[in-house]
C-alpha positions as a Markdown table, in Angstrom:
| # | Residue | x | y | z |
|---|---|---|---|---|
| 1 | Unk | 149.5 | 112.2 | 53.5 |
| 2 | Unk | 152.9 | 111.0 | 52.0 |
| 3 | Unk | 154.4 | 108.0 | 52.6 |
| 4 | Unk | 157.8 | 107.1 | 51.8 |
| 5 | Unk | 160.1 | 104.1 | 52.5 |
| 6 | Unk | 161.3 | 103.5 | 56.1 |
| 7 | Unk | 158.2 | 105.3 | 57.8 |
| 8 | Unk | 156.1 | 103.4 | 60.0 |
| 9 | Unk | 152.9 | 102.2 | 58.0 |
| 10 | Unk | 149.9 | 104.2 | 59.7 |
| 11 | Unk | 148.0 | 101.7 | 62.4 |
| 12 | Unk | 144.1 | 102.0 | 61.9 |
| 13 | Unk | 140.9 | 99.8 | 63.3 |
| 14 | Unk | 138.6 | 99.2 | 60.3 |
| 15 | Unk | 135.7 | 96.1 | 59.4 |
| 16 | Unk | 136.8 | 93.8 | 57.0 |
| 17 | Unk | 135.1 | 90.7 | 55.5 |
| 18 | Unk | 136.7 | 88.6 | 58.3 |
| 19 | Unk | 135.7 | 90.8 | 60.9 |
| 20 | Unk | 137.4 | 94.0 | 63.1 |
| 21 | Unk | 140.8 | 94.3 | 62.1 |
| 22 | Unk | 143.6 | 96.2 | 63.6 |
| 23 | Unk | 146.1 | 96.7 | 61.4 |
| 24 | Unk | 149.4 | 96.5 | 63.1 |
| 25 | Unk | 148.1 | 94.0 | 65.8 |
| 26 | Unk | 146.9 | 91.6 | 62.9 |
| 27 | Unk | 150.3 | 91.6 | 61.1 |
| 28 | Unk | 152.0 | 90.5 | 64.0 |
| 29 | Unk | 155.3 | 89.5 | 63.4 |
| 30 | Unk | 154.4 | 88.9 | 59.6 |
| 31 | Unk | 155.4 | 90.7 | 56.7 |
| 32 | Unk | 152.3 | 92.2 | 55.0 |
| 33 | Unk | 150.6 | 93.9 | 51.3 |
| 34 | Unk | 148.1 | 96.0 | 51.5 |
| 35 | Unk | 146.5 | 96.7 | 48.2 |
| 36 | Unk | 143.8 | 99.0 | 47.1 |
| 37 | Unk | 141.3 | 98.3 | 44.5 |
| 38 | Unk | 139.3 | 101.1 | 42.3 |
| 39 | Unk | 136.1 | 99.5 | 42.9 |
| 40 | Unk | 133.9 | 96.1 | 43.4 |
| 41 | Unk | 132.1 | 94.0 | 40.4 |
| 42 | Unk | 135.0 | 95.7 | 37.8 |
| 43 | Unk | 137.0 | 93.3 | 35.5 |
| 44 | Unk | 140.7 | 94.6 | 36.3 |
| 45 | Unk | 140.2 | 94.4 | 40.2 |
| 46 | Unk | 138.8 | 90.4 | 39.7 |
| 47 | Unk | 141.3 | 89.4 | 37.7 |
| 48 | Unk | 144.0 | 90.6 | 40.5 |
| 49 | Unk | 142.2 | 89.7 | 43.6 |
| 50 | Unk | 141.7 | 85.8 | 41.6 |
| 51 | Unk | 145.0 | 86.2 | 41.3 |
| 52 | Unk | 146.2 | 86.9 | 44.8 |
| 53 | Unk | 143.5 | 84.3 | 45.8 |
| 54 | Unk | 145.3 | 81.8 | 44.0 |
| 55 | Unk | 148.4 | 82.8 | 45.2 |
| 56 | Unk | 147.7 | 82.1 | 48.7 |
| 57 | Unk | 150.2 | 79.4 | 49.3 |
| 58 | Unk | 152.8 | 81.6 | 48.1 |
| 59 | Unk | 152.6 | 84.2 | 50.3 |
| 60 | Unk | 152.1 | 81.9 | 53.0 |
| 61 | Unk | 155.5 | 80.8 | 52.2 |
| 62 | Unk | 156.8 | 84.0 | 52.8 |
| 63 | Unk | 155.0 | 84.4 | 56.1 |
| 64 | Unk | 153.6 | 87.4 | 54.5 |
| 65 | Unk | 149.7 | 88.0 | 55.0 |
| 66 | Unk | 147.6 | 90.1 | 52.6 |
| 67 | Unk | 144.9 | 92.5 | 53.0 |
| 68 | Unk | 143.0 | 94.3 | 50.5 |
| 69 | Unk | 141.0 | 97.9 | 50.6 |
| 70 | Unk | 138.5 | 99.3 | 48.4 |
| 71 | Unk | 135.8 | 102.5 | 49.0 |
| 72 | Unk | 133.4 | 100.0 | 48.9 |
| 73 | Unk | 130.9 | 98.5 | 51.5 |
| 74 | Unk | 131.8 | 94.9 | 53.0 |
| 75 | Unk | 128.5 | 93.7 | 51.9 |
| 76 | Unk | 129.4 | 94.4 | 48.4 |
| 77 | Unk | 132.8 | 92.8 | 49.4 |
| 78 | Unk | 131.0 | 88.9 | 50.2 |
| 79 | Unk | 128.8 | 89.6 | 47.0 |
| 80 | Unk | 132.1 | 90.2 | 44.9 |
| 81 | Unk | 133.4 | 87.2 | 45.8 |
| 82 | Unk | 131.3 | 84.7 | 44.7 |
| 83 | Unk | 131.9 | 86.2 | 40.9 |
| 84 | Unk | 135.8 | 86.1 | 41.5 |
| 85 | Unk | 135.7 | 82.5 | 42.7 |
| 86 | Unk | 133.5 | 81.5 | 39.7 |
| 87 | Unk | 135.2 | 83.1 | 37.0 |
| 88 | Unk | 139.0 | 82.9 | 38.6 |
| 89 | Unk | 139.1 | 79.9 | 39.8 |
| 90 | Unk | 139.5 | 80.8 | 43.4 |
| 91 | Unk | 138.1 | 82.6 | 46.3 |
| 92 | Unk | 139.5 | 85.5 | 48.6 |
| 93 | Unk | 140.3 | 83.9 | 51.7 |
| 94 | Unk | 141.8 | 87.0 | 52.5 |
| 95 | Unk | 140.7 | 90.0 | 54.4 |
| 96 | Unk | 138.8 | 92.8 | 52.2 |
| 97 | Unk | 138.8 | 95.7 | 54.2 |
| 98 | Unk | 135.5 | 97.8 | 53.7 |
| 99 | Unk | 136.3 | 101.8 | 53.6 |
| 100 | Unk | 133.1 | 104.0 | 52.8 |
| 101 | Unk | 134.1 | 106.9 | 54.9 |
| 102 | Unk | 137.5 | 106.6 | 53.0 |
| 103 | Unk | 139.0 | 106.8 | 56.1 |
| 104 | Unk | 142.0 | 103.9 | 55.3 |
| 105 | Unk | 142.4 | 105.6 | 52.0 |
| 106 | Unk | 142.8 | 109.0 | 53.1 |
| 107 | Unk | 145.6 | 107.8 | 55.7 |
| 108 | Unk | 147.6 | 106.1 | 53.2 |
| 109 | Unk | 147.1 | 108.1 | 50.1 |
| 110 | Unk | 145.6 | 105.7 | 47.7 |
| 111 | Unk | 142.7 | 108.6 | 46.3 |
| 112 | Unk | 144.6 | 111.0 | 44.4 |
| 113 | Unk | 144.1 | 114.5 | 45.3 |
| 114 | Unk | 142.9 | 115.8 | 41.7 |
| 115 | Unk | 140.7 | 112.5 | 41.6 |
| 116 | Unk | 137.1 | 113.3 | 40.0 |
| 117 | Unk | 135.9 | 110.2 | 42.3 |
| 118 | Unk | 136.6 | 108.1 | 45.1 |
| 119 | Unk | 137.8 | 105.4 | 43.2 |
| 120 | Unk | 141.3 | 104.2 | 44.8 |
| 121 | Unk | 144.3 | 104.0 | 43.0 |
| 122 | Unk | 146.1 | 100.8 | 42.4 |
| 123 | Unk | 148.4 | 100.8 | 45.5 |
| 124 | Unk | 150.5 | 98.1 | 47.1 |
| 125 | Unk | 152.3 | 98.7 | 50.0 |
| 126 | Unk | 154.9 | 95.6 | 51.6 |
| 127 | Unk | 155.4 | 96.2 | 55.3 |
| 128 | Unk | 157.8 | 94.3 | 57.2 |
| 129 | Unk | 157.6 | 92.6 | 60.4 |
| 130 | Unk | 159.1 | 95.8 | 62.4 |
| 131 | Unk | 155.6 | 97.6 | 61.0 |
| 132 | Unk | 158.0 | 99.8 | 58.2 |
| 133 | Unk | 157.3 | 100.6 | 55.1 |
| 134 | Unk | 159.5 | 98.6 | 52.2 |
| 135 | Unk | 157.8 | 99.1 | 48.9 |
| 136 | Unk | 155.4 | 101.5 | 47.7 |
| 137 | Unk | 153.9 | 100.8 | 44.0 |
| 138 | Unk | 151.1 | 102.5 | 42.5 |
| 139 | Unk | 149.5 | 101.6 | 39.5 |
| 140 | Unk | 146.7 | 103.5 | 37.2 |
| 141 | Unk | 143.4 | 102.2 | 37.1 |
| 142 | Unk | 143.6 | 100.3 | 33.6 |
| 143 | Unk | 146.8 | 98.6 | 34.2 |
| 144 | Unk | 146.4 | 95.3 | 36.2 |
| 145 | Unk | 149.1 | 94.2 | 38.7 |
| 146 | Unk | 151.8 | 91.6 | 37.9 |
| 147 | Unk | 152.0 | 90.1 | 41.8 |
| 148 | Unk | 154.6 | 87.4 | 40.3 |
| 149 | Unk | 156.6 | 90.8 | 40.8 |
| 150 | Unk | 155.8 | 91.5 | 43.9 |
| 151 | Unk | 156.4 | 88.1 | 45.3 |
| 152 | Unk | 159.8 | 88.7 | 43.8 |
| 153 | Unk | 160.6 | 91.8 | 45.6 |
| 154 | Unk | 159.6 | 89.9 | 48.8 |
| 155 | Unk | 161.8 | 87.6 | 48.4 |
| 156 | Unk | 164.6 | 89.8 | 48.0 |
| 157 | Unk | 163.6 | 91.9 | 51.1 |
| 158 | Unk | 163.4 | 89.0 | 53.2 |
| 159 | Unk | 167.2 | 88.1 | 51.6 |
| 160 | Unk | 168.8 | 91.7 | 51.8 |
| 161 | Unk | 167.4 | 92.0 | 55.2 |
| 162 | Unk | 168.8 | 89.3 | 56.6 |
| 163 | Unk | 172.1 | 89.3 | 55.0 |
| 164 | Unk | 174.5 | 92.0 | 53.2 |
| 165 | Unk | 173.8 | 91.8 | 49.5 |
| 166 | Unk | 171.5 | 93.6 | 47.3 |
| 167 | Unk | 170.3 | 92.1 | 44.5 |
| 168 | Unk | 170.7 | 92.9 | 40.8 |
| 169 | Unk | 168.3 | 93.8 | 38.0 |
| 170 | Unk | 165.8 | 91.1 | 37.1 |
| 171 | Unk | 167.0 | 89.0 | 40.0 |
| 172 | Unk | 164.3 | 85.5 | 40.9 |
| 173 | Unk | 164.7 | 83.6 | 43.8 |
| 174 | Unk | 168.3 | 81.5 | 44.2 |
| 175 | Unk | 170.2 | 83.4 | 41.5 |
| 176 | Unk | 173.4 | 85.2 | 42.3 |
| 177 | Unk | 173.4 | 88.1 | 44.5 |
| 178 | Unk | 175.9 | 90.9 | 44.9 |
| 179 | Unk | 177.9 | 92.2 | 48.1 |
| 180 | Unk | 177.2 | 95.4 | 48.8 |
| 181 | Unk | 179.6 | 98.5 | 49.0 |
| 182 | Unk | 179.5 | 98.6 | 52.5 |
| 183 | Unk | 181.3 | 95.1 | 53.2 |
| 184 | Unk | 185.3 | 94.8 | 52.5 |
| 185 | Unk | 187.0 | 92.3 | 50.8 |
| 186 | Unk | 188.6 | 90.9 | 54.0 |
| 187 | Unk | 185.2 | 90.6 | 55.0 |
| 188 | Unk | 183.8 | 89.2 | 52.2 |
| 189 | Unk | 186.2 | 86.5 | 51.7 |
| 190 | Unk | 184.6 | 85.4 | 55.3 |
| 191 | Unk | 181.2 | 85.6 | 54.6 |
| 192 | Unk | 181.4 | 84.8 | 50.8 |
| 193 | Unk | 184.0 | 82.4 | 50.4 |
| 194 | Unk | 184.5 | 82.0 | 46.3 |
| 195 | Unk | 182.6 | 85.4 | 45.9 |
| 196 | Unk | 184.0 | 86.7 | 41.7 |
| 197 | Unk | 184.9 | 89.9 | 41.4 |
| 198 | Unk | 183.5 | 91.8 | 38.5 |
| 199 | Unk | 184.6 | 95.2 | 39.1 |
| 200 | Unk | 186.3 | 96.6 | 42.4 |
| 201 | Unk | 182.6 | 98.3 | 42.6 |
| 202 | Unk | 180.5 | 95.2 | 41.8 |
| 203 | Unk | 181.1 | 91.7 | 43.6 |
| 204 | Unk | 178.7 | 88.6 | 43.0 |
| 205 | Unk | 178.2 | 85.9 | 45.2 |
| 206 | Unk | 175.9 | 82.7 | 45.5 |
| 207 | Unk | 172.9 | 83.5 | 47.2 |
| 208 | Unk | 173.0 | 82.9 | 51.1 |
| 209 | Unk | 171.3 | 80.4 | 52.3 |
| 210 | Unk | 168.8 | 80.8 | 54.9 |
């Protein structure tokens, strides 16, 4: 199955080291990642799920819950823990989802069809609080995930969909923003008072406030 931006992100029931978990129903009206690992007790995968333990308050921030998926049993899941608290720093006080029958994977593509195992891809998917799909990044199995990045693209989710700008390469939180095409001048000058003009094409503003 291929998913692309926009489409709803596929609902599904599965066990997860807090317990049942139905996808859509435990997002709620928070945004959401959901990230696959290739496989428990392998360095990559607790380097990144330290990290995203350690980022908890950040994503809290961002009323943004995480959830992370591997092929393997939950059992192996509580195990795993203990070694990413001990040599990260910090524990998973997220949900891991447990997916032996591959049935999460499968729905969402994370096992590439050519694959010579099960192992899952390096997947992250943001979904938003209408249940849609925002980003989609997917990662080989040797490279590790920077999720500094991915707080960043939340953030600018969270901006562009609450107000009209876009913003530009490299953009971090409270840096200038541009107007997009789709606002005129006359309107601009309302809702971006002081907004420079670069180009007729390219307008920058202040970042809105929330």
């Amino acid at each position: 199955m291929t998913l692309h931006l926009g489409d709803t992100a596929p609902d599904f029931t599965a066990e997860t080291t807090q317990g049942e978990v139905s996808f859509h129903s435990w997002l709620g009206d928070s945004w959401g990642v959901l990230f696959s690992h290739p496989a428990d007790f392998t360095p990559v995968c607790t380097t990144e799920l330290g990290r995203v333990a350690q980022l908890a308050d950040e994503f809290e921030k961002r009323n943004t819950k995480v959830i992370a998926i591997s092929v393997d049993p939950i059992e192996d899941h509580e195990k795993w823990a203990s070694d990413i608290e001990e040599t990260q720093g910090a524990k998973p006080e997220y949900p891991l989802i447990g997916d032996p029958e591959r049935k999460v994977a499968d729905l969402y593509g994370m096992i590439p069809p050519a694959a010579e195992n099960t192992q899952t891809v390096r997947s992250v998917f943001v979904i938003g609080p209408d249940k849609k799909i925002k980003l989609t990044l997917t990662y080989p199995a040797s490279t590790g995930r920077n999720f500094d990045e991915i707080l960043r693209v939340i953030d600018s989710l969270q901006l562009t969909a609450k107000h009209r700008v876009a913003t530009p390469a490299d953009w971090k939180h409270g840096e200038d923003v541009i107007i997009t095409p789709a606002v005129s001048d006359d309107e601009a000058k309302d809702l971006f008072p002081g907004y420079t003009t670069v180009k007729p094409y390219l307008r920058t503003t202040k970042a809105p406030q929330d």
